[in-house]
C-alpha positions, -999 to 999 in steps of 0.1 A, spaced: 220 -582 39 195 -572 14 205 -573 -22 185 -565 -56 192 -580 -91 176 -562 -118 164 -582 -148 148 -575 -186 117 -592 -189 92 -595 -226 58 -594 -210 26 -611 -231 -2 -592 -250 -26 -598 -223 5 -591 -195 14 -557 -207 -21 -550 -209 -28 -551 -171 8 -538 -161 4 -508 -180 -31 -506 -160 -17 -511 -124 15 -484 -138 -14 -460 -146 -35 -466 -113 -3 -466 -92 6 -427 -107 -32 -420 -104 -35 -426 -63 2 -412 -60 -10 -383 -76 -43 -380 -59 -27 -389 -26 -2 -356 -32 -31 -334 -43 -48 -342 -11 -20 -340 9 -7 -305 -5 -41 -289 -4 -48 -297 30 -19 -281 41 -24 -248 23 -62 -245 26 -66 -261 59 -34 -260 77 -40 -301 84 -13 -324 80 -20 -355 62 0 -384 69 -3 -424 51 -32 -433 72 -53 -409 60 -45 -412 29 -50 -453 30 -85 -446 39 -89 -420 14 -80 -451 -13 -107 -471 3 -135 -444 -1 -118 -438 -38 -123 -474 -49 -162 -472 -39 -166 -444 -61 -184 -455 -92 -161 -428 -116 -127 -449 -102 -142 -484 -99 -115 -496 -123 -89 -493 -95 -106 -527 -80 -93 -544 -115 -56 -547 -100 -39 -554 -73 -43 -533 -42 -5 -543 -30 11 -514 -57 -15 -488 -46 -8 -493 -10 31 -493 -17 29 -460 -38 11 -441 -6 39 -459 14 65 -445 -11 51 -410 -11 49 -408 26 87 -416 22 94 -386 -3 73 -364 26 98 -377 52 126 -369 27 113 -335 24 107 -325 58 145 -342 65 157 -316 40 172 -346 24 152 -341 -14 128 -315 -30 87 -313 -24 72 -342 -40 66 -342 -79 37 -356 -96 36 -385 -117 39 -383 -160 25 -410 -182 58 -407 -204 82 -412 -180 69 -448 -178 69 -458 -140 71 -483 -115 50 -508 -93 59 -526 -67 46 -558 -57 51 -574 -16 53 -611 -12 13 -615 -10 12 -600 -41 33 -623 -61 46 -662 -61 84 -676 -67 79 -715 -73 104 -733 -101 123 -705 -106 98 -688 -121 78 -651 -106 36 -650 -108 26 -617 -101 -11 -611 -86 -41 -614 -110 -22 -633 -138 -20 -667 -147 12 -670 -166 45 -666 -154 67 -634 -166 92 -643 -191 121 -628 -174 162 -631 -190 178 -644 -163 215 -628 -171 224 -644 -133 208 -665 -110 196 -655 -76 217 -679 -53 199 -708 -37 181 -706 -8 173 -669 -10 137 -657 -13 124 -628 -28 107 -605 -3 93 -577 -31 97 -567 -69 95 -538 -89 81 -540 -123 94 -507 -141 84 -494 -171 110 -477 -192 101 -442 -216 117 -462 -244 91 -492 -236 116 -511 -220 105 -534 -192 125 -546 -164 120 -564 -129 137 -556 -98 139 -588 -72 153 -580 -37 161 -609 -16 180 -615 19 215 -627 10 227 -639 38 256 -660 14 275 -627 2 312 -636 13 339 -607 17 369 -605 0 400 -619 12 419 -594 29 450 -576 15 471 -547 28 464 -522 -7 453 -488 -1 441 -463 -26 431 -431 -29 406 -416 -60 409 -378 -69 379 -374 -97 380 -353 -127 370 -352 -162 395 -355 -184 406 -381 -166 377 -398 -147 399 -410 -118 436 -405 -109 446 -426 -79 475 -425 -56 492 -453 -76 498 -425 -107 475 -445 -126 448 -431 -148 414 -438 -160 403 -421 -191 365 -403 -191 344 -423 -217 321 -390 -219 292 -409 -231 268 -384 -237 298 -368 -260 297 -400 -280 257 -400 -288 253 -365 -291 250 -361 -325 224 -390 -328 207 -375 -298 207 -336 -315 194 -357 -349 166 -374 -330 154 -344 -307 151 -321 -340 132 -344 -355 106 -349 -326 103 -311 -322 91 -310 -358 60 -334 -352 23 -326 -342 16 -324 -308 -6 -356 -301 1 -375 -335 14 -410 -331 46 -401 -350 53 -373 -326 52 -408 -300 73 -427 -326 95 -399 -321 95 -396 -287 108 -432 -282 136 -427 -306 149 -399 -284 144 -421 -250 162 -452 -265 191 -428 -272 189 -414 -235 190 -454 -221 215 -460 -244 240 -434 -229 229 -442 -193 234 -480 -197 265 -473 -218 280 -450 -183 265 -473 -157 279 -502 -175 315 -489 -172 314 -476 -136 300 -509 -128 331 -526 -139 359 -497 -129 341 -498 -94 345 -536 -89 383 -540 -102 388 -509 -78 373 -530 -47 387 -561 -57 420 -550 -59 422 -529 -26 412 -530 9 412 -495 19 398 -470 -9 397 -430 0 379 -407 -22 360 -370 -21 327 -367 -11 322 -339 -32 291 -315 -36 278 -322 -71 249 -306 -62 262 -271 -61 291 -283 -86 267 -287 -115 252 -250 -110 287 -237 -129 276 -234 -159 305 -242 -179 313 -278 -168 277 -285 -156 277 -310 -184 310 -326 -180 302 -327 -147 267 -346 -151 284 -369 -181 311 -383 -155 286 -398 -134 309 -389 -98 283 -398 -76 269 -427 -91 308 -438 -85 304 -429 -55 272 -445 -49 285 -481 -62 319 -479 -44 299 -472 -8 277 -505 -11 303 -527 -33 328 -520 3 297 -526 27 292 -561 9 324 -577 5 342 -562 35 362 -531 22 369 -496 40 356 -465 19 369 -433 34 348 -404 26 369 -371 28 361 -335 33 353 -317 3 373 -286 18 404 -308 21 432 -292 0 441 -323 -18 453 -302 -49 473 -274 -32 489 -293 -9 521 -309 -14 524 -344 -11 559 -349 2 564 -318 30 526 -309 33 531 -272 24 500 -255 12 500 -230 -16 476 -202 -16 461 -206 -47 462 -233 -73 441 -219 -110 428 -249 -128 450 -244 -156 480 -255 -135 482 -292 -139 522 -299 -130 536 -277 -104 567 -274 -83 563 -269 -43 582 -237 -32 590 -254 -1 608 -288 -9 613 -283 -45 593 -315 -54 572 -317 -90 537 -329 -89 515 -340 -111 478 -324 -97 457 -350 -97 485 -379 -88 491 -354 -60 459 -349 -46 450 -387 -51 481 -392 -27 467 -367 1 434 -382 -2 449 -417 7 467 -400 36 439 -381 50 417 -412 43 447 -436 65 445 -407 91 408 -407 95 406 -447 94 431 -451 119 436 -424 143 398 -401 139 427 -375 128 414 -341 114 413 -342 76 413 -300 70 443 -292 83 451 -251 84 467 -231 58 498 -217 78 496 -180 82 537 -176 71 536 -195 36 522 -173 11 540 -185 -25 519 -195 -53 520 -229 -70 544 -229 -99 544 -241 -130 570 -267 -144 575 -251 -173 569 -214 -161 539 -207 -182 501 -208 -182 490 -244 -195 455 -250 -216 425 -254 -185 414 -287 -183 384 -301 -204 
């Protein structure tokens, strides 16, 4: 099983110098590649795959205008064609959008095979330099692994970091235990699971959003071009990493307690996608970082041995009750305790729908059962309200 620790590294004078020269040759063939690529389809109707493009980098180098692409490695040129043959897969898939080109100022990335770099003492050699990169190892990759490729990445704020993926064939799974949870997401409360527990929402771009608003005015006041407009621009990158690493940082350690603690974890696979086009919570929505929950609980269970059930995002996990499984016809987002007309039984939404999603998800894991069950045609009451009034909608 392949795993990747990312690492901070401080790069020397004559280091930076020719990553910042393989980062700007890597976006130049990426971007000549896509050119190619794009106009041969709309001019010429030809479809140009990585081959051609491959050769197309050999006749580049030989030109005497692009001779400096012989200065670096060939290994991060070749992997760039690979990677935008990938993004052309992607497309046609209907998986992503149509390839973007490549901006200076968002930094960028370069990756390296294992011809193109050594690992001897503990230490990483990349190709065409001498000295070893002085990377902070915050963890050490466990003995007897190999790395088989690293990324050097470049952040807008100037921020360098190295990706190593190695086999790990010495990742143990959990011991087993018979907990069972299920995760309905929101955004006053990040999660609620089936337990009645809940996890506040940090809302980390809330917390920075004056310093961000300070340092954004204050870039929009500088020349065009001028190196204090640059100056500026930093400032307002190291605020953006600052929020990012501050959200990643906490759904990294909510994600693990979550898998540590249970065995068989049930949660929404919601469209965020479509979700973020409402205008109103489209910025709630992006602060909570949902799918990048998502995204850590899927491969934290596929390496220590956990079940993640994905459920339906059409699965009435709010309107229907918990205890008889009636379904109410409509449940307003403003309704956050309601009483089921049927059995009589007062819910907390979110609890509530955190307890259908760890049925459904039990049902699916067990049986294949179907999680959208159908609204039956006879019931027709509303949800109530425990205290018989409209309540504030939820923020």
């Amino acid at each position: 099983m392949e795993k990747a620790f990312s690492y901070r590294f401080y790069p020397t004078t004559e280091q930076e110098s020719l990553l910042r020269r393989t980062l700007g040759c890597v976006r130049l063939v990426y971007n000549k590649a896509l050119h190619e690529r794009t106009q041969g389809w709309y001019e010429r109707q030809e479809r140009i795959g990585y081959e051609q493009t491959s050769s197309m980098l050999t006749a580049w180098k030989k030109q005497e205008d692009l001779d400096f692409l012989n200065e670096v490695s060939c290994v991060p040129l070749q992997q760039g064609l690979r990677h935008l043959q990938t993004a052309f897969t992607n497309f046609f898939a209907g998986r992503t959008k149509y390839p973007n080109f490549k901006k200076k100022r968002n930094g960028g990335s370069a990756e390296f095979t294992k011809s193109a770099f050594k690992f001897r003492d503990g230490k990483i050699y990349l190709a065409k330099s001498l000295e070893p990169l002085d990377i902070r190892w915050s963890r050490q990759i466990p003995k007897g692994c190999e790395p088989s490729s690293v990324t050097v990445r470049l952040h807008p704020a100037g921020r360098w970091h190295i990706s190593i993926r190695f086999d790990a064939p010495t990742i143990q799974p959990l011991p087993i235990n018979d907990n069972a949870i299920g995760i309905d997401l929101g955004i006053t409360s990040l999660i609620v699971t089936s337990n009645g527990d809940k996890v506040a929402n940090p809302k980390q771009f809330k917390k920075h959003y004056k310093r961000l608003k300070r340092a954004q005015k204050n870039l929009a006041r500088k020349q065009k071009g001028s190196k204090n407009r640059e100056k500026a621009r930093i400032k307002v990158a190291k605020v953006h990493i600052k929020i990012s690493d501050s959200r990643k940082d906490f759904l990294h350690k909510l994600t693990t307690n979550l898998v540590r603690e249970n065995q068989t974890i049930a949660v929404e696979s919601l469209a965020v996608k479509n979700m973020v086009k409402n205008r109103q919570l489209a910025l709630a929505i992006s602060d909570s970082g949902w799918s990048e929950l998502i995204r850590q609980l899927d491969y934290k269970c596929l390496w220590y041995g956990r079940n993640l059930v994905k459920i339906d995002q059409w699965f009435p996990s709010s309107k229907r009750c918990s205890n008889c499984g009636h379904i109410v016809d409509k449940m307003p987002l403003n309704i956050r305790d309601w009483q089921c007309p049927n059995c009589g039984i007062n819910h907390d939404r979110d609890v509530n729908a955190g307890k259908n999603i760890l049925a459904a998800g039990l049902a699916v894991l067990v049986c294949g059962a179907t999680i959208r069950p159908e609204q039956s045609k006879s019931v027709r009451a509303g949800a109530k309200s425990l205290l018989g009034k409209k309540q504030k909608p939820k923020s």
